[in-house]
TIBA-123949 format. One line per field, with one value per residue (C-alpha): residue in one letter; x, y, z. Coordinates in pm, whole numbers, plus 50000, padded with zeros to 5 digits. Each point is the difference from the previous one (the first is absolute). Layout:
<atoms>
rest <- (A	...)
X <- (X	...)
Y <- (Y	...)
Z <- (Z	...)
</atoms>
This chain:
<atoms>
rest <- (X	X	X	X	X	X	X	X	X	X	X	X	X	X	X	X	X	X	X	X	X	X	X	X	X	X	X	X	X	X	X	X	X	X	X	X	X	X	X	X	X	X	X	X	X	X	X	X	X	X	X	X	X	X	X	X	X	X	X	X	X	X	X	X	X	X	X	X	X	X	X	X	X	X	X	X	X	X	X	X	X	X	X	X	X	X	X	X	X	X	X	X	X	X	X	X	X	X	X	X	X	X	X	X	X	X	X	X	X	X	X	X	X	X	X	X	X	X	X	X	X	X	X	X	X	X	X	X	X	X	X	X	X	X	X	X	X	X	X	X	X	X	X	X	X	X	X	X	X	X	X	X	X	X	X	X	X	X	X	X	X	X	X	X	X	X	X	X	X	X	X	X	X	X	X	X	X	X	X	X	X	X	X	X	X	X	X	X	X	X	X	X	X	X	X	X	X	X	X	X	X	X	X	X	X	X	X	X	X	X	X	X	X	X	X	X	X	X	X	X	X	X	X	X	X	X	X	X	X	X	X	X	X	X	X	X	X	X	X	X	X	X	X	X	X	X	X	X	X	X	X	X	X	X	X	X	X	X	X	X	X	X	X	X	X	X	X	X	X	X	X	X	X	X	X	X	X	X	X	X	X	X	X	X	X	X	X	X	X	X	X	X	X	X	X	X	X	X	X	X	X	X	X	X	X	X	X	X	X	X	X	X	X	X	X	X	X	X	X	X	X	X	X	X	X	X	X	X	X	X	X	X	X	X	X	X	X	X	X	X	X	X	X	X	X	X	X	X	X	X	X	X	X	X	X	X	X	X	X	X	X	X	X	X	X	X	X	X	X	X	X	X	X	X	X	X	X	X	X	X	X	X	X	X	X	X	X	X	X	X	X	X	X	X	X	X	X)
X <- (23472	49862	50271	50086	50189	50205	50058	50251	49782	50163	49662	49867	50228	50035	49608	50115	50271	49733	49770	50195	50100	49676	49955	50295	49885	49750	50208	49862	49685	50140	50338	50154	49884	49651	49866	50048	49904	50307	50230	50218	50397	50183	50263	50363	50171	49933	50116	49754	49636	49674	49881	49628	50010	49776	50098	50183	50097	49985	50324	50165	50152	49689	49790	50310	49959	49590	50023	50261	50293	50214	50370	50110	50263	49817	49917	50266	49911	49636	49865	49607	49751	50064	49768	50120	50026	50294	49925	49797	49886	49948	49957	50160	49859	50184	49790	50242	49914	50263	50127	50229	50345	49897	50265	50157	50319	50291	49888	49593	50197	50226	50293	50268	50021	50184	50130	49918	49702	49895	49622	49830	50003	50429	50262	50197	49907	49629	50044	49815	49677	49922	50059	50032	49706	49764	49906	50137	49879	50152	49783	49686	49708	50192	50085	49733	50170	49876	49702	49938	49806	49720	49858	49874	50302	50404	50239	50340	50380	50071	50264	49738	49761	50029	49734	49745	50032	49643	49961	50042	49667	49956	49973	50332	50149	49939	50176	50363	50076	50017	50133	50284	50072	49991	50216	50306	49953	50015	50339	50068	50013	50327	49894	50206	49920	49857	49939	49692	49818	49680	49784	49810	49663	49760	49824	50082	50347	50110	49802	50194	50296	49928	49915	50326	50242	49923	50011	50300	50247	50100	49820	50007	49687	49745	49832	49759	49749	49592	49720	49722	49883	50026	50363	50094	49822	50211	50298	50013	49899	50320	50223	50054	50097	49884	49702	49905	49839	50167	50100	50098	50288	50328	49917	49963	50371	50153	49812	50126	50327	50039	50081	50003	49837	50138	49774	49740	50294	50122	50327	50002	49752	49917	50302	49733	49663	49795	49811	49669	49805	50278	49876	50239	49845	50101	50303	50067	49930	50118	50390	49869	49944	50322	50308	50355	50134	49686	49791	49716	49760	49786	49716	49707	50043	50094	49871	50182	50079	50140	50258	50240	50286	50235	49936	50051	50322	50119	49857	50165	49733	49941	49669	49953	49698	49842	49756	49910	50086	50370	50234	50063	50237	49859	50098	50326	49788	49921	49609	49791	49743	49699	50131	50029	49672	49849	50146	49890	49643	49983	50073	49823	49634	50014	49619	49925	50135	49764	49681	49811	49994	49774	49901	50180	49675	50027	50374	49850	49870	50321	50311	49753	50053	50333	50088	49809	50067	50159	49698	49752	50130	50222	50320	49981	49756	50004	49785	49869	49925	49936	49631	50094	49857	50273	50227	50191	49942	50001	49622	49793	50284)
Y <- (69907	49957	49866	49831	49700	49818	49634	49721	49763	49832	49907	50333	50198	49749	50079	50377	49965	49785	50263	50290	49872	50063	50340	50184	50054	49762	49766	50192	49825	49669	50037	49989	50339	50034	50291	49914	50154	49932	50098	50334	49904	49989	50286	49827	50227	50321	50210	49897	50199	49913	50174	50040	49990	50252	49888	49662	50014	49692	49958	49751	49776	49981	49891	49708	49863	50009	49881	49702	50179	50028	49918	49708	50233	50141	49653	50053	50379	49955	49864	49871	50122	50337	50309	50174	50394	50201	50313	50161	50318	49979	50136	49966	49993	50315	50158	50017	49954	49751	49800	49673	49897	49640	49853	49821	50114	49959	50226	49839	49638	50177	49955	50294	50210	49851	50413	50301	50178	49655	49991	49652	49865	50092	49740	49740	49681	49858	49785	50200	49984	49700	50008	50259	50108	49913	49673	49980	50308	50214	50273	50064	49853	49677	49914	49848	50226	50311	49991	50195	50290	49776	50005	50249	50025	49857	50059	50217	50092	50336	50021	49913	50291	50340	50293	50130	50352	50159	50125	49701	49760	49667	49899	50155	49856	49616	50030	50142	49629	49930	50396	49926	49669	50222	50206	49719	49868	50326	50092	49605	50075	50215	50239	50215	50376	50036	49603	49842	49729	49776	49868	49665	49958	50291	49884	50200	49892	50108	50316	50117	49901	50290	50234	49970	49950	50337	50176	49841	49904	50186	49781	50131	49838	49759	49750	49763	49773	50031	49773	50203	50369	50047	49870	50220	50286	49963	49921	50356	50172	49815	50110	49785	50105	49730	49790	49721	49690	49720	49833	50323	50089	49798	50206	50307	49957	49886	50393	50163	49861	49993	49573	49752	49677	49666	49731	50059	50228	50314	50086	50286	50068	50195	50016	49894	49753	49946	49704	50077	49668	49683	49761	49803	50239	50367	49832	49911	50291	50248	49789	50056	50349	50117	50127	49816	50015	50164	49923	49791	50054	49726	50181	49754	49704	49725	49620	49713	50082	49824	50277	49991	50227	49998	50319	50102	49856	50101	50359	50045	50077	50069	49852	50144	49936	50244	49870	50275	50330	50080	50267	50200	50265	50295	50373	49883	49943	49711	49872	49738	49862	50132	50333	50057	49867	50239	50274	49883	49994	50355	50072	49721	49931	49659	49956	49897	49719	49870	49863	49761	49915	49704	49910	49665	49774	50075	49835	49800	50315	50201	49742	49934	50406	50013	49760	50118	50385	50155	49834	50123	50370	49990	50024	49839	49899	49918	49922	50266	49924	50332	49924	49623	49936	49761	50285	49954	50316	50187	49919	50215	50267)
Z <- (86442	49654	49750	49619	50092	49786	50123	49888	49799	49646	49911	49991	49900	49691	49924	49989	49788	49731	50043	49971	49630	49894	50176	50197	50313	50010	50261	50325	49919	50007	50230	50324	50064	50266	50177	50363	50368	50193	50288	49925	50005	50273	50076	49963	50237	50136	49747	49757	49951	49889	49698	49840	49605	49835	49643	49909	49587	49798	49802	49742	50241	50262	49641	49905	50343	50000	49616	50112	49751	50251	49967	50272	50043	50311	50155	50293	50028	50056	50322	50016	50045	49940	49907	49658	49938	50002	49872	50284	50163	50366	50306	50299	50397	50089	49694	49730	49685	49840	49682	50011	49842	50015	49996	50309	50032	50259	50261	49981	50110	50271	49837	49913	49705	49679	50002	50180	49831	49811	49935	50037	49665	50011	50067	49756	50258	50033	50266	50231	49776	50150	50391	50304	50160	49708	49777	49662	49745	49760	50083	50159	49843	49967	50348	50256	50293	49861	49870	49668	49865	49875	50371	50211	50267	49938	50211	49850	50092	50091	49726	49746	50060	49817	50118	49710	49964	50109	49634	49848	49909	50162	49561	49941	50347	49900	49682	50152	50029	49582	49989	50241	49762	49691	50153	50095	49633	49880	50183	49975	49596	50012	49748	49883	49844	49687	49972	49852	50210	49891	50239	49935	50145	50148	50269	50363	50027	49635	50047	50336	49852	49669	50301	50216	49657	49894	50374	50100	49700	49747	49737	49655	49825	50174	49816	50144	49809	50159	49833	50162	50009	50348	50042	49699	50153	50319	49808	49886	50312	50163	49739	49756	49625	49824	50021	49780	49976	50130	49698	49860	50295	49803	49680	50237	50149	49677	49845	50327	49976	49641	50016	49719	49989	50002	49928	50253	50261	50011	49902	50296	50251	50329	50227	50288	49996	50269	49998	50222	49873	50105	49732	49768	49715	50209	50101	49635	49846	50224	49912	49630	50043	50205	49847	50048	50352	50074	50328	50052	50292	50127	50211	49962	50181	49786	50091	49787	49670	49714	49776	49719	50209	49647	49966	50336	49981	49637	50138	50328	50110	50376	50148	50370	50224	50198	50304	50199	50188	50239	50065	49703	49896	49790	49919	50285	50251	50188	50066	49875	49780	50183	50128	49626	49900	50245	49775	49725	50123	50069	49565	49811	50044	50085	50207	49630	50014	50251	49791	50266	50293	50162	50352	50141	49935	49627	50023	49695	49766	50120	49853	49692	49889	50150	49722	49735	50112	49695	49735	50277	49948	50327	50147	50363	50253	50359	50292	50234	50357	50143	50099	50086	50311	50118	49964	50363	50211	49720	49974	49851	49930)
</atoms>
């Protein structure tokens, strides 16, 4: 099979962490990461299925590891060499046409469920992350048992798979991985009616985030702060009220929610922020821009930062993360993160969102506009590998 493989080497991945500081995604160039020919993953039991990706997105975390930004966090949740992708459309040998929760939950390492009806990011114990039937990995795309959607074949967990409706695009299919995260944060926010919520950053995962607020709280008025015209363009198809420049969004709340200011802080704020960036600055600012005992939402995925947390503390302010998708309660009824996303699809236009997409062989071109996606008049890219001719027995489909 044809594959981007990421390998364990200290030396490289040190040259794309130098080299991404001069351009962000510059470090595939450079890095750990190769295009390889190489045998298709084994099946860990019989349960599991072999699946064909026709779409593999790039997203903020698959550009950390290629750019060596990383946390070491993930160091004992990551086994080598593994294939990256998570956010994939597929299909399956029986036909079906497929996309994957990615991460490896209880019942992909044979073990029981934390609850009935949990969904495989669910549970309040890790352990099993890193043994059962597989090798260490969070999810796929970091674990060398699976494979990844990078490749032309992986290998997937029955409980992973949900079936793409037949109406549905293969462009809108590979983005109901970020929509089902937008989703959880969105629900993960505790909103409650008529509140007002800013969102920081407005890159994919800010954007779905706008789009399931206002379809699934009660949200009163929606700000979110978009440098360029094509996130502010989406920004207001998705429902948000106000959209500003980034450095305008803390004098946006303090209008909306008639605040004072104090020193550089606002006496008030939005009852919730959602941080969609994970820098010290987002993280920062989106404490600046919260009101008392409001709530905090960190969506990006922060690496090591260095904070002043007085205000934080002198705020009571809550600071929750939000990682990915699970069960979730909504309207009284019981489903999940992806069910919902799927629902969400079939009212907002979100094919839009898809601005590129590269064959494997340009792996280098493909992370370079990933990065740079937003100044390049973009939202997200990924790789296609419909006409790869690797592609399993899926060949020439």
């Amino acid at each position: 099979m044809k594959a981007l493989r990421f390998s364990r080497s200290e030396g490289r991945y040190a040259a794309a962490m130098l080299m991404s500081r001069l351009r962000p995604g510059s470090g595939a160039a450079v890095g750990p990461l190769a295009l390889v020919d190489d045998d298709e993953p084994a099946l860990p039991t019989d349960e599991w299925l072999r699946i064909y990706p026709r779409l593999a997105g790039i997203c903020g975390s698959d550009l950390a590891t290629i750019d060596g930004k990383a946390s070491r966090y993930f160091e004992d949740f990551v086994s080598f060499p593994f294939v990256p992708g998570h956010e994939i459309v597929a299909d399956t040998d029986d036909g079906r046409r497929v996309v994957l929760e990615p991460v490896l939950g209880h019942a992909s390492r044979g073990f029981d469920l934390p609850f009935p009806g949990a969904r495989p990011a669910d549970g309040n114990d890790y352990r099993h992350l890193t043994c059962g039937h597989l090798k260490p990995g969070l999810q796929t795309g970091f674990c060398e048992s699976t494979g990844g959607g990078w490749s032309t074949e992986l290998v997937a967990h029955p409980s992973q798979l949900h079936e793409v409706p037949d109406t549905m695009s293969d462009e809108a299919a590979v983005l109901m991985e970020p929509i089902a995260g937008g989703v959880h944060a969105a629900l993960r926010a505790g909103v409650t009616p008529g509140a007002t919520v800013a969102v920081i950053g407005a890159g994919a995962m800010g954007l779905v985030t706008v789009a399931a607020l206002r379809h699934f709280t009660e949200a009163g008025k929606i700000l979110i702060g978009a440098k360029y015209p094509i996130q502010r363009q989406m920004a207001e198809q998705f429902g948000a009220d106000v959209i500003c420049a980034p450095d305008e969004l803390a004098r946006a709340v303090r209008l909306a929610t008639g605040s004072f200011m104090i020193g550089g802080r606002l006496s008030g704020g939005a009852d919730v922020v959602i941080d969609a960036v994970g820098s010290a600055e987002s993280i920062e600012a989106a404490i600046a821009m919260c009101r008392p005992r409001g709530r905090v939402l960190l969506l990006g995925m922060p690496g090591v930062v260095e904070l002043d947390l007085t205000a934080l503390w002198h705020r009571e302010t809550e600071l929750v993360g939000t990682y990915t998708y699970g069960r979730e309660e909504h309207d009284g009824q019981v489903t999940n993160s992806f069910a919902l996303a799927f629902q969400l699809a079939a009212s907002v236009p979100f094919d839009d969102l898809l601005s590129a997409t590269y064959p494997l062989d340009r792996y280098v071109d493909a992370l370079s506009h990933a990065a740079e996606a937003g100044r390049r008049g973009g939202i997200k890219v990924a790789f296609d590998l419909r006409q790869e001719p690797h592609r399993g027995k899926l060949s020439g489909r």
